[in-house]
N, C-alpha and C positions, 0 to 999 in steps of 0.2 A: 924179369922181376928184379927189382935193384938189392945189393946183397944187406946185411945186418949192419956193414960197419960202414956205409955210404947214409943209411936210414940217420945212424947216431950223428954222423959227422953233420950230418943235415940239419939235424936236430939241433944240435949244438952250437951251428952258425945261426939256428932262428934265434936260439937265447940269448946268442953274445948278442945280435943284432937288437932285441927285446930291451935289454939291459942298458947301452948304449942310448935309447930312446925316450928308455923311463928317465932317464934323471935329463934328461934334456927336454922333455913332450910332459912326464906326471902332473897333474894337479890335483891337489889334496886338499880339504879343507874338513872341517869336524864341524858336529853338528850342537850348536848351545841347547840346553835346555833349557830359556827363555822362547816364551813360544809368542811373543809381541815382534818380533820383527816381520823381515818380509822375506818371501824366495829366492835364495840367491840363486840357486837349478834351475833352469827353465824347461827341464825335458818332459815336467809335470808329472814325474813318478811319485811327487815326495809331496807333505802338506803343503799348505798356501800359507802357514803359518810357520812352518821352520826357518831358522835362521842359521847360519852357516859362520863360522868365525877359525880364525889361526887358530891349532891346538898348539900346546908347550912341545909335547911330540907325537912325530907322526904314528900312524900304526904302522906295524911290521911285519913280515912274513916271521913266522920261528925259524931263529938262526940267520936273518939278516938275509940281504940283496942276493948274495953269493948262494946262499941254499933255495932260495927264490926261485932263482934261473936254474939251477940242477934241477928243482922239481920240473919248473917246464921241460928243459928240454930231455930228460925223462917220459914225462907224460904226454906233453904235446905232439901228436899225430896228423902227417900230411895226409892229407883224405888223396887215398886214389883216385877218385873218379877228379879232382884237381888237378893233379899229377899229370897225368893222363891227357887233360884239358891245354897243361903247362901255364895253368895260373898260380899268380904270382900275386902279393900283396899287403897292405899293411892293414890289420884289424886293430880299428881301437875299442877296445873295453872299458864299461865303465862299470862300477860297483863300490856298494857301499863295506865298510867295515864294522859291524855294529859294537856296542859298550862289550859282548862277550867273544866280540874274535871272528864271528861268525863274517860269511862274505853273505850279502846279500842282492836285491835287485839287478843281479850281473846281467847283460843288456851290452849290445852292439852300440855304440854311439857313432862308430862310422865302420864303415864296410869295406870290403876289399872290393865289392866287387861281383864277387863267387861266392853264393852262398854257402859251400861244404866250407871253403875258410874260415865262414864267418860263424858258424858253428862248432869248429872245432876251437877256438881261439875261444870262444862261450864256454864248449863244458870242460877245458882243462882249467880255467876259470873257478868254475863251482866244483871241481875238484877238487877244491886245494883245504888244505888243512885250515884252521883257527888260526887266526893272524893275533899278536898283539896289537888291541886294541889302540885307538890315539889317546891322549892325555889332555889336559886342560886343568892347569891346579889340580894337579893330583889325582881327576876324577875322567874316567873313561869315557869317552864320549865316541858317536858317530864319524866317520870319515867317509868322505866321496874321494875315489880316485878314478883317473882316465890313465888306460895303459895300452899302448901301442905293442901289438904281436907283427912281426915282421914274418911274412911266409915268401923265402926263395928260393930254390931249385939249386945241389946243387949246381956249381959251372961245369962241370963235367958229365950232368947228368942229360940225355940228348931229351932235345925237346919235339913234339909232335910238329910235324910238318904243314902247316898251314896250305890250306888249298888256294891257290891265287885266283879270284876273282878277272875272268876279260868279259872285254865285248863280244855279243855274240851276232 
């Protein structure tokens, strides 16, 4: 069993890693309330009539990027039965931000792979606290964001022995 401060350090490389993705991979956009446009989402969670536009600012986790990533990699747990597997991977998340902060329709947009990843990467997700909503002249509006969770093992940590495959 790996010990507490291998778990954290683990942990810790998933967020720096997280972090490092988000501002390279995020997309963000806020939702108008003009309901004449057309769908800019096509994952068809959202009306046929929302419209999607830049907000002034974006929404926030409370206390910005840096407390962000200390929630994760606080919260964010490597599923044993993963572990164990020695799967590896990136989950992207997608979810909205609504006018009160709230995260909403949180949702795999792509998978690792391993489904225990792709569920843990989900409910540290809808874990998370009340974000500062996005802005738009001064009026809170929706946000879609896509957030890549980076799940690595780590280098030190031995990985399960794969059975080699012969001819028989």
């Amino acid at each position: 069993m790996p010990n507490t401060r291998k778990i954290l350090t683990m942990n810790k490389f998933i967020a720096i890693t997280a972090l490092v993705c988000l501002f390279s991979i995020t997309t963000a956009s806020a939702q108008n309330n003009d309901t004449t446009g057309t769908l800019a989402d096509t994952t068809g969670t959202l009306s046929d009539t929302t419209e999607w536009v830049t907000p002034d600012k974006q929404a926030e986790f409370p206390g910005g990027w840096q407390k962000m990533f200390e929630y994760i990699a606080k919260n964010l747990n490597y599923p044993p039965q993963a572990r164990e597997a020695g799967a590896e991977g990136i989950v992207y998340v997608q979810f909205i931000v609504e006018k009160d902060g709230t995260l909403s329709e949180v949702a795999v947009a792509q998978g690792s792979g391993h489904s225990s990843l792709d569920d843990a990467a989900v409910d540290v997700m809808k874990g998370m606290p009340k974000w500062k909503p996005a802005m738009k002249d001064d009026v809170p509006v929706r946000s879609k964001f896509v957030m890549p969770l980076h799940f690595q093992l780590a280098k030190d940590e031995p990985k399960p022995e794969r059975k080699k495959r012969g001819r028989k």
